[in-house]
N, C-alpha and C positions, 0 to 999 in steps of 0.2 A: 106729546109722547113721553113717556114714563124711564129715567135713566136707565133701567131693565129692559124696556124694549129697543131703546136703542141701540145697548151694549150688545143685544144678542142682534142686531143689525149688522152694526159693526164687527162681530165676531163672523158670520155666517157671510158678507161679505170676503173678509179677508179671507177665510178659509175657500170661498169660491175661487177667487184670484189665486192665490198659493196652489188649489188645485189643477187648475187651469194650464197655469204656468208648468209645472214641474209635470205632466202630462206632456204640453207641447213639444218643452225640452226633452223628453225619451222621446216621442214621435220622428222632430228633426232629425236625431241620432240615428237610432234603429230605422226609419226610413218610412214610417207608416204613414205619415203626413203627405206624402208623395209632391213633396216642393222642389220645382226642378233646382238645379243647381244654378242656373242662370238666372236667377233672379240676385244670388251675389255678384253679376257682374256690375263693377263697378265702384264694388265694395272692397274693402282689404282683404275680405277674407277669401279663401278659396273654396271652402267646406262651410256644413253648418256646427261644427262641433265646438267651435268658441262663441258663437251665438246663442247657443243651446245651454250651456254651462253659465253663459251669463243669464238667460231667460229664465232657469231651471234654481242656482242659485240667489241669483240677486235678486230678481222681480218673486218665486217663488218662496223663496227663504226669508223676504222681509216680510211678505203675507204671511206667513205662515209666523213669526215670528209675531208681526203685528196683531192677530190672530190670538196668539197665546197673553201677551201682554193684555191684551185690551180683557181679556177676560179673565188676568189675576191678578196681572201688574197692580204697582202703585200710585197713586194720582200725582202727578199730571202726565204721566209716560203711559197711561191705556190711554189717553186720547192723540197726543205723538206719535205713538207705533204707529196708529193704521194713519194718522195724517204724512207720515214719512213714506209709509209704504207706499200710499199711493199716489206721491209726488214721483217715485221711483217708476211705478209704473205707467206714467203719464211721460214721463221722459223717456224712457225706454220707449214708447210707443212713436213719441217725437220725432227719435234720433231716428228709428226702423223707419216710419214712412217718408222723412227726409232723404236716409239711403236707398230706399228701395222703390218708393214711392207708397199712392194708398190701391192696393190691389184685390184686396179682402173686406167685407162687409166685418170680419172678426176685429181688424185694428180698428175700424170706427168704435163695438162695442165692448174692448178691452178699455179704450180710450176713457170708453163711458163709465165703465168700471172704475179705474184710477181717480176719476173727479168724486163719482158716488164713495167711493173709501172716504175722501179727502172730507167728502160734506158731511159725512157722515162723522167722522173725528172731531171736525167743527162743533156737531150739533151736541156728541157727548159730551165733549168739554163744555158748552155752555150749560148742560143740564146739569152737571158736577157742579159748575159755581155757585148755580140757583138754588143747587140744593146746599151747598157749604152757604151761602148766603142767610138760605134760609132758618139753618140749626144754629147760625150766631148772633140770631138777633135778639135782643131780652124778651124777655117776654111781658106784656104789662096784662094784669087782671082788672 
């Protein structure tokens, strides 16, 4: 795959998750997601409004942020962002079915999501070196 097909992977990824996220976060909030409240029992929290602010910021804002980088940034920080973001969202994912447990088919495939960023930041960076590899080599006639 061609570091242009990848990077728009990797954008079109992050920007999935970033959407995702910052979606679900207004949903919890405003209430549309129809998630009882009793699934934080057990949890610190009483409400989802700190959960929400952390899913909607952190898990959405570094997508969104890995997102933007990976499609202007400068090398080696486009393959960083989305490999960070999706360490973010992988643990974010962790922590929730650790606290809550696994009750949704959605945290298996958010989960799946966070690794796909991750392999995917792997794969750009490697194709960035092959190609910085390949414009420093002499050339012999």
């Amino acid at each position: 795959m061609s570091e242009r097909g990848v990077r728009i992977a990797v954008v079109g990824v992050a920007l999935f998750e970033a959407v995702s996220a910052i979606v679900g976060a207004v949903g919890l909030v405003v209430g549309f997601m129809n998630v009882p409240l009793s699934v934080l029992d057990g949890t610190p929290f009483t409400d989802f409004t700190v959960p929400a602010l952390l899913l909607g910021f952190v898990v959405g804002g570094s997508a969104l942020a890995a997102a933007a980088i990976a499609m202007l940034g400068p090398r080696p920080a486009d393959a960083l962002a989305p490999a960070a973001a999706g360490c973010i969202t992988v643990g974010w994912l962790v922590v929730e079915i650790a606290m809550i447990g696994l009750g949704s088919w959605a945290q298996v495939a958010y989960l799946l999501v966070g690794l796909l960023m991750i392999g995917l930041a792997g794969l750009l960076w490697r194709t960035e070196l092959r190609q910085v590899g390949a414009s420093s080599r002499p050339r012999t006639s």
